[in-house]
C-alpha positions as CSV (number, residue, x, y, z in Angstrom):
1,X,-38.3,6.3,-8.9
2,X,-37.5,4.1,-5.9
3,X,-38.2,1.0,-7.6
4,X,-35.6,1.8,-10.1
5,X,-33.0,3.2,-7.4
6,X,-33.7,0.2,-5.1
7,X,-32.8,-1.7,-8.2
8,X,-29.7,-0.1,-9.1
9,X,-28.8,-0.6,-5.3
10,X,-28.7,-4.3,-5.9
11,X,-27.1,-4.4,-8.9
12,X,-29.9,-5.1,-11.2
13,X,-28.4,-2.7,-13.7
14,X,-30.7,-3.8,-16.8
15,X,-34.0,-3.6,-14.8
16,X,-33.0,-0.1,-13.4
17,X,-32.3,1.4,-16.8
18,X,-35.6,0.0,-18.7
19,X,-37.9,1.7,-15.2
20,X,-35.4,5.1,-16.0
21,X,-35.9,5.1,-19.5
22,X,-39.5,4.7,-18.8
23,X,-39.5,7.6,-16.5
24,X,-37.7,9.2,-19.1
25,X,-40.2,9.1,-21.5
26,X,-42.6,10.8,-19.8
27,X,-40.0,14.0,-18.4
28,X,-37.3,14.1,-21.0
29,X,-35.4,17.1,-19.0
30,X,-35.2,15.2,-15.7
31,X,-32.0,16.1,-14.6
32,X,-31.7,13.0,-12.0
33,X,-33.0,10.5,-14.1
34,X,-30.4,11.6,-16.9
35,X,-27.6,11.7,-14.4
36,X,-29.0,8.1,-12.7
37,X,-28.3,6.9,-16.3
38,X,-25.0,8.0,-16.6
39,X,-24.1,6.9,-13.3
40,X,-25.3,2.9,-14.2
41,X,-23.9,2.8,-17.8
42,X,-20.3,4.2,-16.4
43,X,-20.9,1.3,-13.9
44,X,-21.5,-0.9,-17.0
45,X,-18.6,0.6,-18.7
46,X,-20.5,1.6,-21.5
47,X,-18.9,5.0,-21.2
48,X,-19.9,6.3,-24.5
49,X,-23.2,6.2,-23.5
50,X,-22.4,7.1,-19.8
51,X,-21.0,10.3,-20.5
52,X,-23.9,11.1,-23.3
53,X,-26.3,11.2,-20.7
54,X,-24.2,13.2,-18.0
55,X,-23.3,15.6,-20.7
56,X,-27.4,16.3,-21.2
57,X,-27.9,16.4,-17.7
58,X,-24.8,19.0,-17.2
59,X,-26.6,21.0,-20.2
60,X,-29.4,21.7,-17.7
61,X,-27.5,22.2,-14.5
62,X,-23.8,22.8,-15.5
63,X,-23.4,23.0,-11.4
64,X,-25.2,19.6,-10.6
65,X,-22.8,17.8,-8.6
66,X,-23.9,14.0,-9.4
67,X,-23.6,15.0,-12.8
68,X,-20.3,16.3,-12.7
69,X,-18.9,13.4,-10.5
70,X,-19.8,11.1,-13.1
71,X,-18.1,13.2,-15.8
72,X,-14.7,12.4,-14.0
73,X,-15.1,9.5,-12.8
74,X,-15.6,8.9,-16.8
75,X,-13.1,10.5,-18.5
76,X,-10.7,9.1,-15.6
77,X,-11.8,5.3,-16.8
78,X,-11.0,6.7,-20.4
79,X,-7.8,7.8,-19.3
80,X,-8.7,11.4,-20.6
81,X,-6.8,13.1,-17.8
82,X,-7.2,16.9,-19.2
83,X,-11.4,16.3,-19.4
84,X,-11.5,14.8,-15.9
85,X,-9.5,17.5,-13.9
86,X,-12.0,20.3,-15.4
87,X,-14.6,18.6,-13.8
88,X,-12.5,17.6,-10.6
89,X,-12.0,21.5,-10.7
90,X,-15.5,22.5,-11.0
91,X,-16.9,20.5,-8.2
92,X,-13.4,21.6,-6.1
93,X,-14.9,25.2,-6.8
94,X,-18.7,24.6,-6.1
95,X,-18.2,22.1,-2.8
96,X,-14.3,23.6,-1.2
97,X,-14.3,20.1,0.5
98,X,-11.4,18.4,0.8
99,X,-11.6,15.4,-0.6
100,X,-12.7,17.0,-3.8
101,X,-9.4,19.0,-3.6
102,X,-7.7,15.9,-3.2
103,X,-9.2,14.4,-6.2
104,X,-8.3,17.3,-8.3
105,X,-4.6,17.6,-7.5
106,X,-4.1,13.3,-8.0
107,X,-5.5,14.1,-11.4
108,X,-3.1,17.2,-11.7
109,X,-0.3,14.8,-10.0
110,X,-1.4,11.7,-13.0
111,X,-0.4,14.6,-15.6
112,X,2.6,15.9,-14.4
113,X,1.5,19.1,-13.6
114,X,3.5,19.7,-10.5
115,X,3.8,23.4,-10.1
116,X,-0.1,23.5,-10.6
117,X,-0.7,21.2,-7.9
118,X,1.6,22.8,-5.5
119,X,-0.2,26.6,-6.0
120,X,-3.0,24.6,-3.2
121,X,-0.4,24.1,-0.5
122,X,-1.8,26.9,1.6
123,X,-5.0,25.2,1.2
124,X,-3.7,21.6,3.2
125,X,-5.9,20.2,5.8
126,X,-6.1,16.7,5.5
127,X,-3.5,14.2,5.6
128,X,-4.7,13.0,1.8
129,X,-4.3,16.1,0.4
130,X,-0.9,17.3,2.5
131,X,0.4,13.9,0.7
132,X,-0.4,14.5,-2.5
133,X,1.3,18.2,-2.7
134,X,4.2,16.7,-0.7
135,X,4.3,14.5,-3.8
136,X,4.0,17.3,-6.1
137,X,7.1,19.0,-4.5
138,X,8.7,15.5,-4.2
139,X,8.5,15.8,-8.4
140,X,9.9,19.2,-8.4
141,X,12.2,18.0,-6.3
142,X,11.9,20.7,-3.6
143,X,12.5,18.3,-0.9
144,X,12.4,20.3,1.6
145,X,8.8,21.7,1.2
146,X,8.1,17.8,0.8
147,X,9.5,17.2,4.6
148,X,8.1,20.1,5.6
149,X,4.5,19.2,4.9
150,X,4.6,14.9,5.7
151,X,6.0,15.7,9.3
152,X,3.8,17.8,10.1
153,X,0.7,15.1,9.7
154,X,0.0,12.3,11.9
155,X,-0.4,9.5,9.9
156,X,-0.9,5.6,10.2
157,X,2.4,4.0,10.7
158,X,1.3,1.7,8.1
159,X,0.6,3.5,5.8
160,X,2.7,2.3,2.8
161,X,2.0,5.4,0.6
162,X,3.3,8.2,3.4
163,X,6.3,5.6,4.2
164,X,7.3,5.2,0.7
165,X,7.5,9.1,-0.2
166,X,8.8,9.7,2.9
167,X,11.9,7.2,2.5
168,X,12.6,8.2,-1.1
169,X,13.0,12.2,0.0
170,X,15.3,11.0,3.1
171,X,17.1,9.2,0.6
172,X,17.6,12.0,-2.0
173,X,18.8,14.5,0.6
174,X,21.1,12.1,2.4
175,X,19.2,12.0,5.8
176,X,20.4,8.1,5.7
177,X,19.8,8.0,9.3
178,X,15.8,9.3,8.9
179,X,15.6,7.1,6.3
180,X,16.6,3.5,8.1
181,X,14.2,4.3,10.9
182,X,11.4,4.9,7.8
183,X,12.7,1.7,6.5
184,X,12.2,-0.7,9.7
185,X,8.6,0.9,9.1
186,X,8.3,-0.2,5.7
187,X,10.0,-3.9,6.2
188,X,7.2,-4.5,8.3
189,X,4.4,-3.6,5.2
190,X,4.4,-5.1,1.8
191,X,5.5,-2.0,-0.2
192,X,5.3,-2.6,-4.2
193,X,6.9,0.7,-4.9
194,X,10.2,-0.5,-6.9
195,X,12.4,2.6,-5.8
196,X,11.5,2.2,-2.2
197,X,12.3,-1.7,-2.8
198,X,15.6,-1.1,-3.7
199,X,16.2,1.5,-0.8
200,X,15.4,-1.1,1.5
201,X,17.6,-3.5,-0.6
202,X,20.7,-1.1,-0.7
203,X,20.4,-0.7,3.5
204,X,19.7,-4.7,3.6
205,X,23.3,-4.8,2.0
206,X,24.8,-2.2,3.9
207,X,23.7,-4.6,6.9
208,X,25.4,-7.6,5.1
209,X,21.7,-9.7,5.3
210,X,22.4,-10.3,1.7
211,X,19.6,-13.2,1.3
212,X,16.8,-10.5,2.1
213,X,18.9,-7.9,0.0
214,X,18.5,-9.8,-3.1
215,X,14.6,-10.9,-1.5
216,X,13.8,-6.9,-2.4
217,X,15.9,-5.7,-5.5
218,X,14.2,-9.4,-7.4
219,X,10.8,-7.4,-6.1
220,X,11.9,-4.0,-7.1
221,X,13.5,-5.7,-10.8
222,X,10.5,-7.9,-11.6
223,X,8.3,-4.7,-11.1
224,X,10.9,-2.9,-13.5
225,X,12.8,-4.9,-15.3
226,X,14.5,-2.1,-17.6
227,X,15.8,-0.4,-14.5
228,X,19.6,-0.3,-15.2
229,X,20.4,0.3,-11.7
230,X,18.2,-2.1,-10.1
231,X,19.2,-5.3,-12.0
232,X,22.9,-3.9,-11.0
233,X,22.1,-4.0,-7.2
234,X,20.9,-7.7,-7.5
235,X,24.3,-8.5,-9.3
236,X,25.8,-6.6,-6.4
237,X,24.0,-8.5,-4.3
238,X,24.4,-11.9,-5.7
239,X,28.2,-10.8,-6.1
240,X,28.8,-10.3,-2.3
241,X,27.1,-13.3,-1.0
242,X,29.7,-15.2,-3.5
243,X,27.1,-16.3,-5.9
244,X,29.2,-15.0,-9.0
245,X,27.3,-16.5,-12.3
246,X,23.9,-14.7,-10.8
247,X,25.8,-11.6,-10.6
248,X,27.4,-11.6,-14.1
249,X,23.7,-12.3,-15.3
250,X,22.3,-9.1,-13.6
251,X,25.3,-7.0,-14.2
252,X,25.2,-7.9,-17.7
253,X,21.9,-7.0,-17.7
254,X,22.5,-3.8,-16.3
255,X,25.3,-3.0,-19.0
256,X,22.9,-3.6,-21.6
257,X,20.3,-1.6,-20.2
258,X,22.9,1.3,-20.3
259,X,25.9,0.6,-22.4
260,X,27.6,4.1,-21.4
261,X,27.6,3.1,-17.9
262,X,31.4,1.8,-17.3
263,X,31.0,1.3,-13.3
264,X,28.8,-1.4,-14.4
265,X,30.9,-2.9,-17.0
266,X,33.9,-2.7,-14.2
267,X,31.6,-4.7,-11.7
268,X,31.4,-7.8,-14.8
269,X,35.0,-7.6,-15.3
270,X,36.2,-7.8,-11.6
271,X,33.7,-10.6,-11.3
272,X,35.1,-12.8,-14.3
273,X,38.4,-11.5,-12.4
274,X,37.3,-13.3,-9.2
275,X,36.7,-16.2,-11.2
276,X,39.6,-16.8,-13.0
277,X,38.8,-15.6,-16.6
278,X,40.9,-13.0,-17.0
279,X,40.9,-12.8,-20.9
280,X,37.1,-11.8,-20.7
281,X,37.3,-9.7,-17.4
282,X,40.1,-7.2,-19.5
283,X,37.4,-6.9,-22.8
284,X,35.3,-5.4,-19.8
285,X,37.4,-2.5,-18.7
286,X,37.7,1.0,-19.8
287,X,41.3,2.1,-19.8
288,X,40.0,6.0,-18.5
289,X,38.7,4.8,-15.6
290,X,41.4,4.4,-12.3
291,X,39.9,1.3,-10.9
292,X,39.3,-0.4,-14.5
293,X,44.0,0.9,-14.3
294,X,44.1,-1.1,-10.8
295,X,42.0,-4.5,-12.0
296,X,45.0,-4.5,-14.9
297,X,47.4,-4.7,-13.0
298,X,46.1,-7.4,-10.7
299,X,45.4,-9.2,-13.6
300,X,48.6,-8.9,-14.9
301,X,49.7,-9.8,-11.5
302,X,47.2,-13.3,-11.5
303,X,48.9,-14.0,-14.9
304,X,52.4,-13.9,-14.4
305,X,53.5,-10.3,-15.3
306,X,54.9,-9.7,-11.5
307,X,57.1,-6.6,-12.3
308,X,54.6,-4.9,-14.7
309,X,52.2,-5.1,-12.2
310,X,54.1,-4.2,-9.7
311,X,55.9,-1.3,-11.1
312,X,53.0,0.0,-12.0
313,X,50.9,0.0,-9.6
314,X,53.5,1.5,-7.2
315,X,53.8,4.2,-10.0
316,X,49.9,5.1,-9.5
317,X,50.3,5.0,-5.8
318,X,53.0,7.7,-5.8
319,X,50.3,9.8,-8.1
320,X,47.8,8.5,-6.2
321,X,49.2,8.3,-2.4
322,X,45.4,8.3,-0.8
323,X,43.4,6.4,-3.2
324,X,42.1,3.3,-1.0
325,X,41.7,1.1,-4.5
326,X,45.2,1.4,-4.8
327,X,46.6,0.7,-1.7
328,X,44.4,-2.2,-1.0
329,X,45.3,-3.8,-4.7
330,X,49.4,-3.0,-3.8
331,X,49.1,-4.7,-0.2
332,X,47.0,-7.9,-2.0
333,X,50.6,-7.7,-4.6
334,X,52.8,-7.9,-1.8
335,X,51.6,-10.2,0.1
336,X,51.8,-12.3,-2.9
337,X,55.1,-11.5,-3.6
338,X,55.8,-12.6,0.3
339,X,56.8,-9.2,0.7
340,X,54.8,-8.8,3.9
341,X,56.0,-6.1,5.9
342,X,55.1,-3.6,2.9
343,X,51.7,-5.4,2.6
344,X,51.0,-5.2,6.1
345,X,51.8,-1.9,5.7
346,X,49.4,-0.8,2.9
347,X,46.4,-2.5,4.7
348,X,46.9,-0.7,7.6
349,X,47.2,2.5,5.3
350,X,43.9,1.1,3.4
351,X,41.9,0.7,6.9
352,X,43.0,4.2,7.7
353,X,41.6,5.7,4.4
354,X,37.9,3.5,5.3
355,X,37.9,2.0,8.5
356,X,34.4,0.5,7.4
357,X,35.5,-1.6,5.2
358,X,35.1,-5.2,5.8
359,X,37.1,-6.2,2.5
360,X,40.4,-4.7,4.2
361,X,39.5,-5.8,7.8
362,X,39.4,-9.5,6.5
363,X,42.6,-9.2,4.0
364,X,44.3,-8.0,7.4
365,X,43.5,-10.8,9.1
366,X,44.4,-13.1,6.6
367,X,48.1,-11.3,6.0
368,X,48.5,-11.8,9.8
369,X,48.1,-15.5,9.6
370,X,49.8,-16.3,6.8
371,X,53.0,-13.9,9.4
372,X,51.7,-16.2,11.9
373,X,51.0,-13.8,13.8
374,X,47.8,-16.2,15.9
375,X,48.3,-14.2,19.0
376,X,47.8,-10.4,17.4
377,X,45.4,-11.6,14.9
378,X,42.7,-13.8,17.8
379,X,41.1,-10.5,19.0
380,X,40.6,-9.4,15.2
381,X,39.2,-12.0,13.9
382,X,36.5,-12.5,16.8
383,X,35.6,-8.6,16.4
384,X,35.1,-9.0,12.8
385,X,32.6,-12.4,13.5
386,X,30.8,-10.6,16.4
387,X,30.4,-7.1,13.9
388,X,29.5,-9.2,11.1
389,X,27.4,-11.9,13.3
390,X,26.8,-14.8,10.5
391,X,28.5,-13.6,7.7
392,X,30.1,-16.2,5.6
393,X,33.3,-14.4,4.4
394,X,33.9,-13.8,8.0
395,X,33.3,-17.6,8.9
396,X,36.0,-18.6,6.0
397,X,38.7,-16.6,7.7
398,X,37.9,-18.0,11.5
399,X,38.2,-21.6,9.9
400,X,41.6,-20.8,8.4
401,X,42.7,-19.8,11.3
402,X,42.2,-22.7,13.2
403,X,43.2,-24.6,10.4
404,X,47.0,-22.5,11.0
405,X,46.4,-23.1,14.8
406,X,46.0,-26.9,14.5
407,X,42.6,-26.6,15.9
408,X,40.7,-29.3,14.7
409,X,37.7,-29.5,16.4
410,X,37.1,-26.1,16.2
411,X,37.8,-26.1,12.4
412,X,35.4,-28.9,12.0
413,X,32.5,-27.0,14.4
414,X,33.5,-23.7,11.5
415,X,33.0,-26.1,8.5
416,X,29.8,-26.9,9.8
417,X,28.4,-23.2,10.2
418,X,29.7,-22.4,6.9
419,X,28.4,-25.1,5.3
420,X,24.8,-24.1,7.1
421,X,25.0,-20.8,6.0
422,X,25.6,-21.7,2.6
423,X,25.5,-25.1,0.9
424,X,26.3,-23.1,-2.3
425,X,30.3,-22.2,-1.2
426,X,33.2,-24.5,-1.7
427,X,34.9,-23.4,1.8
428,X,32.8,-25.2,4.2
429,X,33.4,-28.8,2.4
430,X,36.7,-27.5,2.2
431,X,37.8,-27.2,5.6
432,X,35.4,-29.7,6.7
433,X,37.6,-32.3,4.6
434,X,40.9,-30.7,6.1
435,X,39.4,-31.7,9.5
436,X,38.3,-35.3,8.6
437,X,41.9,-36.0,7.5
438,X,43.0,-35.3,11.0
439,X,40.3,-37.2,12.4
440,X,41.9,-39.9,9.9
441,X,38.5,-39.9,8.3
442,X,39.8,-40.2,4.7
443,X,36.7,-41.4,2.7
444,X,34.2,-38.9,4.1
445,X,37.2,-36.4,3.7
446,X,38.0,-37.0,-0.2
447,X,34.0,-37.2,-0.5
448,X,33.4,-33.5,0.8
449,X,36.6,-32.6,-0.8
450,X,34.9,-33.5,-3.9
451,X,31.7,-31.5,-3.4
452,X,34.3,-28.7,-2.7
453,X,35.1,-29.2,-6.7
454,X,32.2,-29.8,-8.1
455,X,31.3,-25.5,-6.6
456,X,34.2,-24.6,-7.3
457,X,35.6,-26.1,-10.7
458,X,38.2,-23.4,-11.3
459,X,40.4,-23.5,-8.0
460,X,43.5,-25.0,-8.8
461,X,44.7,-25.4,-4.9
462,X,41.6,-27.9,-4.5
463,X,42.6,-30.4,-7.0
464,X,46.5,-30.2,-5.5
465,X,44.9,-31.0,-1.9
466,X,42.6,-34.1,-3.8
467,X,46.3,-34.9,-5.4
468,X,48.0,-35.0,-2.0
469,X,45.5,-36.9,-0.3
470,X,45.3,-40.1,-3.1
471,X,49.3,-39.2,-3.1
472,X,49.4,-40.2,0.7
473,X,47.5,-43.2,0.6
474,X,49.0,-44.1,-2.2
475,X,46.3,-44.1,-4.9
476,X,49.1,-42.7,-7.8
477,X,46.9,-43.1,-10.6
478,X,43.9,-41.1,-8.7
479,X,46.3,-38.5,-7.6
480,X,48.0,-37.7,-11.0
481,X,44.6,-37.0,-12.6
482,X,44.1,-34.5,-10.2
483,X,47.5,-33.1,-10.7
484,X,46.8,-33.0,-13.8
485,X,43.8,-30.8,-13.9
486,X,45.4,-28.6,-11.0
487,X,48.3,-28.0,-13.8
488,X,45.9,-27.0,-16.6
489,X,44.2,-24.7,-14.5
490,X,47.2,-22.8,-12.7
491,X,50.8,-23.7,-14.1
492,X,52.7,-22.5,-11.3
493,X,55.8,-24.0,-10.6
494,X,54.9,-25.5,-7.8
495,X,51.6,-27.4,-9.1
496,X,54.5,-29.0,-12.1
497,X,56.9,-29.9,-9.3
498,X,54.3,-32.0,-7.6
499,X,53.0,-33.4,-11.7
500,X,56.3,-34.0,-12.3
501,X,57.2,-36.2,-8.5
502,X,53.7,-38.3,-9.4
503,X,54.5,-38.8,-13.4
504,X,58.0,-40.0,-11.9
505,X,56.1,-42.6,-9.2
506,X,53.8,-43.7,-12.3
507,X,56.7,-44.1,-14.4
508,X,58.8,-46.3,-11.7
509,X,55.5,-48.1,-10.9
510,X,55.4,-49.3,-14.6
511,X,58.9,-50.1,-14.6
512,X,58.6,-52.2,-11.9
């Protein structure tokens, strides 16, 4: 006998078996050397033959606790849940340890029997088993029973299986507080729970670090791909750092993970909005939904229907006197239609209704410039870039204010932290080549101009600056190509009077 269990101690599986069969031969109603047998072909996964011999053993002793060990730790490799927890409840019974308990409610927990599992909560007195039950509860979705037991155990701050329930209960009761503090906890471990993922993704984007935001909801979408709402957080995401064909992708994702969903389809049509393409952005939107009412009308707006869009949306505010989607999208029609006392007045009104929001903050600041109003708008601006400390949205509207100021220097010092932050955006090579210019640095201005472009293919106002520029130093034929393409995009009246002045200068040119 000690040869052969010296053997199986070593690994020598083979040997051991041929010395227990041996043994066998001579006492066939050996109950140890039947449940050694068991033990080494389960370790062999030969588990047809593993639980053959713990079932004879088990037929001698039905109370043998080796014997019924291996019997769950069998049926568990077979996935034969229901088998396994009668045995787990058996040796629960015979040894009222518990880690047996605990190995009897996981199995309970694998099969969804919650309420079962929960009927040993009087029983708790080991952190294992306390989590487990608080899991069983967090199923039920009694989360308070759930808090009640995890905070009354000490366990290892690193411990990623008590962090992760503990931040997904927080987060279904709306203890948002409770749960940030569980969440600097987990940011320091290497979860692989997707939910928990995405809550630390959702409060990485409340904190505007976007670039780890997306870092956990790709963790959290990889680990579930077919999780509607996670693929929509990474658009959301990708959407706020500016990176707009990323966030289609994962918002159309989202939308075809659930059609029905029309906050996601919304999200795809105010990006195509963002971008320009307002033909696809309105085959997006859902006439039922107010916001879907609002993008309309801006759209409308963007393509020429002033009055509609106007009119109308002044008709939903009067419904609609409090609705912050409204007033923001009437103070952005304003202040297009230079009527900018009324804008200035439906931001403030907007800022009122969420004084969180960065969105109205920054439209504020830009309605105040375009007033020239430098003075009153200097302490907003720096509050905004000291709240939002290396945000690039808040970088683009410090630049364009010293761009208004006729600060050069410090415009070119801005392009150069937004083009740091992100090489991606069109705004840092933008103002950067608005600074060069003054510095009279014209062919490193048109070259970053160009880069500008080539991220931003869409904006019309890029290719009039590229047209003013060759216009200026007299390059007519460079400049009416980029006319020309600024026309195409946006046929404002203004972009045709400038076509029009360069045609006429090509034209004389030719004639001459």
């Amino acid at each position: 006998m000690i040869d052969a269990f010296e053997l199986k101690r070593k690994g020598y599986y083979k040997q051991a078996i041929e010395l227990f069969y041996k043994m066998l031969a001579k006492e066939n109603d050996n109950i140890e050397i039947l449940s050694e047998l068991g033990n080494i072909y389960y370790l062999l996964k030969n588990y047809d033959r593993a639980i053959h011999y713990t079932i004879k053993a088990l037929e001698i002793d039905n109370t043998h606790i080796n014997s019924l060990n291996n019997a769950r730790e069998i049926y568990t490799a077979k996935k034969n849940y229901t088998e396994a927890s009668k045995y787990a409840n058996k040796i629960y019974v015979l040894t009222q340890t518990q880690e047996d308990l605990y190995e009897f409610i996981k199995l309970l927990n694998i099969q969804e029997k919650y309420n079962e599992a929960t009927g040993f909560a009087d029983f708790i007195n080991s952190t294992s088993v306390a989590k487990e039950i608080a899991y069983s509860y967090y199923k039920l979705k009694k989360y308070n029973e759930a808090i009640d037991i995890l905070t009354k155990i000490n366990e290892d701050e690193n411990d990623k299986q008590y962090l992760d329930l503990l931040c997904k209960i927080y987060f279904k009761t709306n203890q948002i507080t409770q749960a940030k503090e569980v969440l600097k906890k987990l940011d320091k471990t290497t979860t692989k729970d997707s939910q928990t993922l995405n809550y630390i993704g959702l409060a990485k984007l409340e904190e505007l670090e976007f670039d780890y935001a997306i870092d956990y909801f790709k963790e959290a979408v990889t680990l579930e791909p077919k999780n509607s709402e996670y693929n929509f957080n990474l658009g959301q995401a990708y959407f706020l750092k500016g990176w707009l064909e990323e966030a289609k992708k994962y918002f159309i994702n989202a939308i075809c993970l659930d059609s029905t969903n029309n906050h996601y389809k919304y999200s795809l049509a105010y990006a195509l909005y963002r971008e320009g393409d307002y033909k696809n952005a309105l085959t997006h939107l859902n006439n039922d939904l107010l916001e879907c009412k609002v993008l309309k009308m801006l759209i409308k707006y963007q393509m020429g229907d002033l009055a509609t869009a106007k009119s109308e949306l002044e008709k939903l505010y009067k419904e609609n006197p409090d609705n912050e989607t409204i007033v923001f999208a009437l103070s952005q029609i304003y202040f297009g239609l230079e009527m900018n006392k009324l804008a200035l007045e439906m931001i403030n009104k907007a800022i009122e209704l969420n004084p969180k929001s960065f969105d109205y903050k920054s439209f504020m600041c830009k309605l105040m410039i375009k007033m020239g109003k430098f003075e009153e708008v200097k302490p907003l601006i720096e509050d905004l870039n000291k709240t939002y400390t290396n945000y690039y949205d808040a970088k683009v509207i410090q630049a364009e204010y010293y761009n208004n100021i006729k600060d050069f220097e410090m415009l070119f010092e801005t392009a150069q932290e937004l083009i740091d932050l992100d090489l991606n955006q069109y705004e840092g090579y933008y103002y950067n080549a608005l600074a060069l210019l003054e510095k009279n640095d014209i062919n490193f201005a048109i070259e970053s101009l160009k880069k500008a472009i080539t991220l931003d293919v869409n904006n019309a106002s890029l290719y009039v600056k590229m047209a003013e520029i060759y216009q200026t130093i007299g390059q007519y034929d460079n400049a009416f190509a980029y006319i020309k393409e600024a026309s195409d995009i946006d046929t404002s009246a203004k972009n045709k009077e400038l076509y029009m002045q360069i045609a006429s200068i090509l034209r004389k040119k030719g004639i001459n």
